[in-house]
N, C-alpha and C positions, 0 to 999 in steps of 0.2 A: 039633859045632863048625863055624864058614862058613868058607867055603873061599874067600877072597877073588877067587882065580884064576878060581874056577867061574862069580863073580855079574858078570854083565855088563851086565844091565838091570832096571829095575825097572816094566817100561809107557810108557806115554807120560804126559807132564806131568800131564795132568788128571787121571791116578789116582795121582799120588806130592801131593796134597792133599788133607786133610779138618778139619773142624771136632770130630774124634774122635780123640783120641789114641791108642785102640785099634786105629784104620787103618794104624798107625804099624808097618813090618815090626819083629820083634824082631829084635837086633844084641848083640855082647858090651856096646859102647860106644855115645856119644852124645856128639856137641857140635851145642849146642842156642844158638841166636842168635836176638837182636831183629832182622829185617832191616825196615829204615826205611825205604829204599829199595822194596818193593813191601807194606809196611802203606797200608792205608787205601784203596785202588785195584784196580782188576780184580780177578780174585778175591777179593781181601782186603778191599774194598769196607767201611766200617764195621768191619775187623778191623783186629788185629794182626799180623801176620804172624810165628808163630815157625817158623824155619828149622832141622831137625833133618842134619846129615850123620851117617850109619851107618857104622860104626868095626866094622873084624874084632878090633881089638886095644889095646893101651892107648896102645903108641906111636903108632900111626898116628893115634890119637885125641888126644893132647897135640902132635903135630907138628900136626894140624887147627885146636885149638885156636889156638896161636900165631897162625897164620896169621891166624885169624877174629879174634882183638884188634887185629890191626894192621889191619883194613879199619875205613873210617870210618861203611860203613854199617849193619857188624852192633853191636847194642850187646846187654850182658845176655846176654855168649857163657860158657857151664859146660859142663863136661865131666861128661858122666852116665854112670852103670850101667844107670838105669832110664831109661822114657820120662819124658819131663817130666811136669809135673801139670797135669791137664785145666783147663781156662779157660775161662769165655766170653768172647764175642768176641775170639775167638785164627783163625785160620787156620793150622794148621797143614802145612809141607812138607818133602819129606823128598826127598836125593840121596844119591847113593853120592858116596866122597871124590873128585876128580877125577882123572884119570889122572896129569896132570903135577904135582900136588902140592908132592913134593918139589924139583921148581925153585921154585915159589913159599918154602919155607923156608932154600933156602940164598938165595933174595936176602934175607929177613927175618935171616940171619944178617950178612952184609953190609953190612948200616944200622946193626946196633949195636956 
């Protein structure tokens, strides 16, 4: 099991992306978004950009999601078990969930 506490970094930038879904670190969970905002440009160049955040647990991964609906720029946001399904022309990137998270969900409570 991952120990959320334990993981603190995953590399620098240019290795949390690949064109292989397999580069993708395993995680219990997955929410996996269209991000429109860096498709088509620098790295992404001719891709699509799919953006994976890495989830120790179910909730932390349904509090992610939330969040990820209400942004304008991720679209095509799921909450996974597995990695997503390989694609071409996808660029795939992957983060750990941000530190401050959970203020992001209680202003998402707040609006509605």
């Amino acid at each position: 099991m991952i120990d959320e506490n334990t993981i603190t970094d995953l590399g620098p930038s240019e290795s949390r992306r690949s064109t292989r879904v397999k580069d993708i670190p395993e995680f219990p969970y997955y929410v996996a978004v269209t991000d429109m905002f860096f498709s088509g440009w620098g790295p992404a160049e001719d891709k699509s950009n799919r953006h994976i955040i890495l989830c120790t647990n179910y909730d932390q991964a349904y509090d992610l999601r939330r969040i990820a609906e209400a942004r304008q720029e991720w679209t095509r946001v799921k909450l996974l078990k597995n990695k997503p399904a390989q694609r071409s022309g996808v660029l795939y990137s992957w983060q750990l969930p941000w530190h401050n998270y959970k203020k992001d969900e209680a202003l998402l409570n707040d609006i509605q």
